[in-house]
N, C-alpha and C positions, 0 to 999 in steps of 0.2 A: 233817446237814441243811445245805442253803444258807442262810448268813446275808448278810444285805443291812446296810452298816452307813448312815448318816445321820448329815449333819454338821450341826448345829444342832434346834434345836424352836422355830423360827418354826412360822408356821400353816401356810405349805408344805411342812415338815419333817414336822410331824405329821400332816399330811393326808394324806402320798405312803405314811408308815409304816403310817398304820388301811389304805389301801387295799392294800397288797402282804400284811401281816396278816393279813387278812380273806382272803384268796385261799391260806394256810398258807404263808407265806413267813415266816421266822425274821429278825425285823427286832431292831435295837438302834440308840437314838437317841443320842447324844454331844454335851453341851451343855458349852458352856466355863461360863456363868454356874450361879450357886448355884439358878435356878428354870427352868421352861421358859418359853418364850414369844418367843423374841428380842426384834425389835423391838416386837412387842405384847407388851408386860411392862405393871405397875403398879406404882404404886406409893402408898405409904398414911403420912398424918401426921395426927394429930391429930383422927381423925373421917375425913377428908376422903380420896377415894379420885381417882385419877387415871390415867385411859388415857398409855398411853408413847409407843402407836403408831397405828394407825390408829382412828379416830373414827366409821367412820359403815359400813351395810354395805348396798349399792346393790342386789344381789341375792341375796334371804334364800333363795332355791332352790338356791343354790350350797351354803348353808348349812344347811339340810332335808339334802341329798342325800349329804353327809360323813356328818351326823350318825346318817343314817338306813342306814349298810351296813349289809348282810345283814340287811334289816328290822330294826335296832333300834333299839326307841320310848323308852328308860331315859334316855338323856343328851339329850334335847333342851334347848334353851335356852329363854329367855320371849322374844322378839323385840318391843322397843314401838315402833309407828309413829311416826315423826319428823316431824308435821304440815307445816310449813315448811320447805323445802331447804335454803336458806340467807337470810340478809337481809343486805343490800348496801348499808353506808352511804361518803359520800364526804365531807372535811372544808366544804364547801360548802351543806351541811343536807339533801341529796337523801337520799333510800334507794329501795330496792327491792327486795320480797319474793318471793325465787324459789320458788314451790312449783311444785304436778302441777294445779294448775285453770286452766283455758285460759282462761276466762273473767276469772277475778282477773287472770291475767299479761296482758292484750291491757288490761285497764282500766290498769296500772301502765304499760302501755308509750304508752298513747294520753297519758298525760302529758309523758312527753319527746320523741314522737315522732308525732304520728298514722298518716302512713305507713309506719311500721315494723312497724304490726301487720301489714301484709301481705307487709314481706318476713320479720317473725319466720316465719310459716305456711310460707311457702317455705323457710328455712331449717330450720324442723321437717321439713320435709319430706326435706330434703336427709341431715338427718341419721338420719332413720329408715331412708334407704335404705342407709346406710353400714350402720348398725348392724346391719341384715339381712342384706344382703352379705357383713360382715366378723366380726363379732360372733359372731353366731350359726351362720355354717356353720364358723370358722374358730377359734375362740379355745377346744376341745375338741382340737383334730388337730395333729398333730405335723408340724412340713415335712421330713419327711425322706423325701417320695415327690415324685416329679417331675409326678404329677396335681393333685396338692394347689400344687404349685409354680406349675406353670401356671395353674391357675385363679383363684389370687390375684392374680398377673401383669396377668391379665387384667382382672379385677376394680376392681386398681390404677387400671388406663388409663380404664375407663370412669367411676370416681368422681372422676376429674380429681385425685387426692389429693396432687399432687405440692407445689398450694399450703399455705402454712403455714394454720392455723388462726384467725388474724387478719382476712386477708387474703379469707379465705373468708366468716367473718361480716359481712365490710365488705360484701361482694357482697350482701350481701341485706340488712343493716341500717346506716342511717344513722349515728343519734345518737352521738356519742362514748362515752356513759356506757354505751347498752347494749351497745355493742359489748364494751366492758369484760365487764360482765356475763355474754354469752353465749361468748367468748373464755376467759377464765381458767382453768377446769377442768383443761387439761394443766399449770398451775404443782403440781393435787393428785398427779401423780405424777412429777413432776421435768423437767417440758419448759419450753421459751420460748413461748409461745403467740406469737411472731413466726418461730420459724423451727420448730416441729415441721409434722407431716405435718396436714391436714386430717381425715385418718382418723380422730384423736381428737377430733370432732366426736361422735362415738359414745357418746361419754358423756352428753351431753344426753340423746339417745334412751332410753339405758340406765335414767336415773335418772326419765327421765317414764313409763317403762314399768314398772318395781316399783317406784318410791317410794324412800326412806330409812327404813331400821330402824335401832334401837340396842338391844344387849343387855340386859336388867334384871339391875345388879348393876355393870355394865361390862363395855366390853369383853375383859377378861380372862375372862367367864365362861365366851367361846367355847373360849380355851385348856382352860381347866379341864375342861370337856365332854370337848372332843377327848381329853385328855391321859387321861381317865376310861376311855372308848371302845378307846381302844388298848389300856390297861392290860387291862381285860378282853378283848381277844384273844387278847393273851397276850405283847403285847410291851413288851419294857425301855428305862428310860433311864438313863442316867448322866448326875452331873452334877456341877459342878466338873471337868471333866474337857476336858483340849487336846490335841486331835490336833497333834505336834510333827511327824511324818514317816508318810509312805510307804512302805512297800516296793512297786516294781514291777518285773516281771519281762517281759522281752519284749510290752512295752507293754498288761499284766493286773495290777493291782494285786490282791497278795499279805495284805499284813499293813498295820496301824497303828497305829503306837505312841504311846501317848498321854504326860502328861507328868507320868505317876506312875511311869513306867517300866515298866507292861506292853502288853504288845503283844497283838493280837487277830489274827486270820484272817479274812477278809471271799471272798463273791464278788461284790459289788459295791458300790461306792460312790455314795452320790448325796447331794450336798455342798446342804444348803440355805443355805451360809453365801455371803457377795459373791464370787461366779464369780471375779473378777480377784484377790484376797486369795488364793484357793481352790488358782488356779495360782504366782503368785510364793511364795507363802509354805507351801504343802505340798508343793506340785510341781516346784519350782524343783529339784531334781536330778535331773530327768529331762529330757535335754536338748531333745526336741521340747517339750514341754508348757513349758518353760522359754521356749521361744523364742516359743510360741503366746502366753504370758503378756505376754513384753513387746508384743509387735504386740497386744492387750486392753488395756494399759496407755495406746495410744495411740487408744482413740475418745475421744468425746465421751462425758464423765459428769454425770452429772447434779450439781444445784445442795446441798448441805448444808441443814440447819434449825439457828433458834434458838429454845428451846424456852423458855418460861416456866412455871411451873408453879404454880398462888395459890390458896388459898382465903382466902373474904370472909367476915366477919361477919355480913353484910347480903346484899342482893342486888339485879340492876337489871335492872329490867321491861324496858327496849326493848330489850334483845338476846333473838335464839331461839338454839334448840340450834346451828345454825350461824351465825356472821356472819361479814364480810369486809370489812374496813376498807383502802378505795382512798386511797393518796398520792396529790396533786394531781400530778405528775409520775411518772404508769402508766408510761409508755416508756421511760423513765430511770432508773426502779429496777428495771425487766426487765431492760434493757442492761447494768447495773453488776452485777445479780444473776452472769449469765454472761460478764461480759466485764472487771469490775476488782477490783482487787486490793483497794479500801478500802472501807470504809463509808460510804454517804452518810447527810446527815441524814436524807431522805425515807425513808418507806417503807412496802408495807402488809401490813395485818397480818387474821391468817388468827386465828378466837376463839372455843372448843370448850365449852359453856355446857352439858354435861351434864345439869344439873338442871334443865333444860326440862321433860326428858322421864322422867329418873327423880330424882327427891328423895332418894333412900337413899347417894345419894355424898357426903352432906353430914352435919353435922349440922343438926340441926333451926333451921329457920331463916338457914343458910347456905348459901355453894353454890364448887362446885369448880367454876375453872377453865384454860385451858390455851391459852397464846397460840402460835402459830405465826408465823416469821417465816424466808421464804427468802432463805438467806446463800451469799455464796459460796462451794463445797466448800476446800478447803486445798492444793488443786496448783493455783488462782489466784492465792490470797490470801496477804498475808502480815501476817492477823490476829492478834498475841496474845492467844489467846482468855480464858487466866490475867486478863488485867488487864482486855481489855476486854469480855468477857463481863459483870461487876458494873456496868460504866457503861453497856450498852448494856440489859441488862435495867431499868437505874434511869430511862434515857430513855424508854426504850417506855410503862412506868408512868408516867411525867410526860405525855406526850403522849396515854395513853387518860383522864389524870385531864383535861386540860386541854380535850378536844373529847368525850367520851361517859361519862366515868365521875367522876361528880364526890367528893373524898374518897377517894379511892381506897386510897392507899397507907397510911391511917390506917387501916383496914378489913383491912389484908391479917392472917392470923392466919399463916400457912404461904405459904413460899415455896420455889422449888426451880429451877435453873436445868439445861439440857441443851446443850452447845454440839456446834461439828462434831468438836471431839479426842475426846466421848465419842462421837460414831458413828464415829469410827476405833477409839479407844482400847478402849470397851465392846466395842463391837458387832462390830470387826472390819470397819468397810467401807473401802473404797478411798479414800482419801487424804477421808474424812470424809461421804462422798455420802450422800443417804436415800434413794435413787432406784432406785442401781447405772448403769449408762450411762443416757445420755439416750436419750428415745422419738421421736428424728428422725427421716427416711422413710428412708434407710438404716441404721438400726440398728432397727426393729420387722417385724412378724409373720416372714416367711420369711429376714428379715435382722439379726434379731437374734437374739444366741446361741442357741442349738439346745438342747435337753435333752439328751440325746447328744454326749457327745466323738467327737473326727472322730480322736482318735490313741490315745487308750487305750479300749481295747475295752469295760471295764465302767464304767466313771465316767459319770454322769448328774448333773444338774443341775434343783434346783426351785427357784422364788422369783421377788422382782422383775426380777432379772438374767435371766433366762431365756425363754424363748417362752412364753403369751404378753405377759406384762408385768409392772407393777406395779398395786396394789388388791389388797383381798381376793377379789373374783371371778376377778382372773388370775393371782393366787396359788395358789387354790386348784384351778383346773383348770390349772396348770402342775403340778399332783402330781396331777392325774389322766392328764394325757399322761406326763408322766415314767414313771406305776406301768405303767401301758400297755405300753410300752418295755420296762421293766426288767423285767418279768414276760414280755416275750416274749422276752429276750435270757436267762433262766434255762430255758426249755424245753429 
């Protein structure tokens, strides 16, 4: 029987497996870590549970539609609606609650702006058309047909996309602050919202048109489902286990030796681990794929996180499940984000407040939460993360005690810190990235990496690195075009 092997059990690793599975294809999953999940892993102290990886899930139809191959109703999830998008405060005493009512958002914008609520409506406007355009005909199909090529091309020219995403919101909104507000979205999957492509304007649309869900239990339930799903297909995983080498043979990978010393047979590969890691450090004796690696080593990568990790004693009412805390100098900790090598003082901070929306990640009466702050990745910087990780995580808590959290650090019961040596070191990404490259107008949709290698005949590609991007929604339909592919490349 053709076996298809998979490198990693991120959700696109497991996603691409249920679906080649489900079609009788002989899959085997290879996880270097003790559980599955990659970057959406957990992890649990003391009561208190906490998401690793992604936070929020923008469209729950992506999520029905895995769960549901070959009609089956057994593994579904509890999906609970996320009321409030996000809340928006800045050190200045302002806030701003982003939800799905047009109504509430044109009342909150008539305060900083009155005329903005009419170019917010145009700007809705503008990005519904994107998302229509782009989104929705495009973010299921693969580019590797020259119709498909063209038509996005096309596409391209008419949505004017070539502006950054800043610069496009300036067009239609005034106020400084909102601008902020309806700009930042590309920082959730690792872009500059001054220089990526406008395109990702799309997200707005995306998130006004299904809402925010979050899993009941965490987001690891989804793993657990998935991981449930496949298992009853009939397909395996290992774990603890490192793909060290390749065999390939006149540009058809062979075999793969893991790094217990046995080696497997494959017909095909499809690596849901960082594309660039994928080629220097499995492929690298293969001298095309060697050379492709280093020309990959030279785009634009996205930005690293530092991750905090708390549970509280207590708990505090003005934060919702998501909030977003703005530095007085926006432009200056984007610039330094992607462009210097140190840390500044300023900076703002992204604050994952679970038990909004479910209570059960705590214990009773307290609440888990999970600070996000983009750093910059490690072939910028030249951060000690060993030393200054404990001082930067001990600054961030002084600064949320001193403007929104009062007591704070007296309250913490559990703590846990994630820097960028563990998304290298862990996780395996490219010089420490959360992202994989960056989402700039030439590195996404028909110009960023392909699912499909262009030199070895069976190796395929799923995940953030790969067409069409990063989130769970283009996560998971990058393993619906991957299985697509790979399924048609085993006929």
């Amino acid at each position: 029987m053709k076996k298809v092997i998979i490198i990693g059990s991120g959700i696109g690793g497991i996603a691409v497996a249920i679906r080649l599975q489900s079609k009788g294809v002989d899959t085997l999953i290879i996880e270097k870590q003790n559980k599955p999940g990659g970057c959406a892993n957990i992890y649990k102290e003391k009561g208190f549970i906490f998401d690793t990886g992604p936070t929020v899930i923008t469209n729950p139809n992506s999520i029905i539609e895995i769960l549901s191959i070959n009609n089956n109703k057994k593994y579904n999830i509890e999906l609970l609606p996320v009321k409030h998008f996000y809340k928006i405060f800045w050190e200045c005493g302002k806030s701003f609650i982003y939800n799905n009512n047009q109504i509430q958002l044109e009342e909150q914008i008539k305060k900083f702006n009155f005329n903005d609520i009419f170019g917010y409506r145009r700007f809705l406007n503008y990005s519904n058309k994107v998302f229509y355009e782009t989104y929705k005909k495009y973010i299921h199909k693969p580019f590797l047909f020259k119709s498909n090529i063209l038509n996005i091309l096309y596409k391209f020219k008419t949505l004017e996309i070539s502006n950054n995403i800043y610069n496009k919101v300036s067009n239609y909104i005034n106020n400084k602050y909102l601008r902020q507000v309806f700009s930042f979205h590309s920082l959730l999957i690792g872009g500059n919202p001054f220089q990526v492509s406008s395109i990702y304007t799309l997200i707005h649309s995306l998130e006004r048109k299904w809402g925010f869900w979050y899993p009941k239990g965490g987001m690891y339930c989804l793993i657990k489902a998935m991981l449930k799903l496949y298992k009853s297909l009939g397909g395996k995983i290992i774990l603890n286990s490192k793909i060290h080498n390749i065999k390939i043979h006149k540009n058809i990978i062979k075999k793969v030796y893991l790094n217990n010393g046995k080696s497997i047979e494959t017909t095909s590969i499809i690596s849901n681990s960082d594309v660039i890691n994928t080629y220097k450090n499995l492929l690298n004796k293969n001298l095309q794929s060697n050379i492709y690696g280093k020309y990959l080593s030279k785009k634009n990568i996205s930005n690293s996180l530092f991750i905090i990790y708390f549970g509280l004693k207590n708990n505090y009412d003005k934060f919702l499940h998501h909030s977003i805390l703005f530095g007085i100098n926006y432009k200056k900790i984007i610039y330094n984000l992607f462009n210097f090598k140190n840390l500044i003082k300023d900076f703002s901070i992204y604050l994952h407040s679970p038990c909004k929306t479910d209570n059960s990640l705590a214990p009773t009466g307290c609440e888990s939460y999970y600070i996000l702050l983009p750093v910059p990745n490690l072939s910028i910087s030249n951060i000690n993360w060993l030393i200054e990780g404990p001082k930067l995580k001990y600054r961030i808590l002084k600064y949320l005690e001193k403007y929104y959290m009062p007591n704070l650090i007296k309250n913490i019961i559990v703590s846990k810190i994630f820097t960028p040596l563990d998304f290298n070191n862990i996780l395996n990404t490219f010089y420490g990235t959360s992202f994989s490259i960056s989402p700039n107008i030439l590195q996404s949709a028909l110009f960023r990496i392909q699912n499909k290698d262009k030199i070895l005949k069976n190796l395929f590609f799923v995940g953030s690195g790969t067409h069409p991007g990063a989130g769970i929604p283009g996560v998971l339909n990058s393993a619906k075009i991957t299985s697509q592919i790979v399924f048609k490349n085993l006929i």
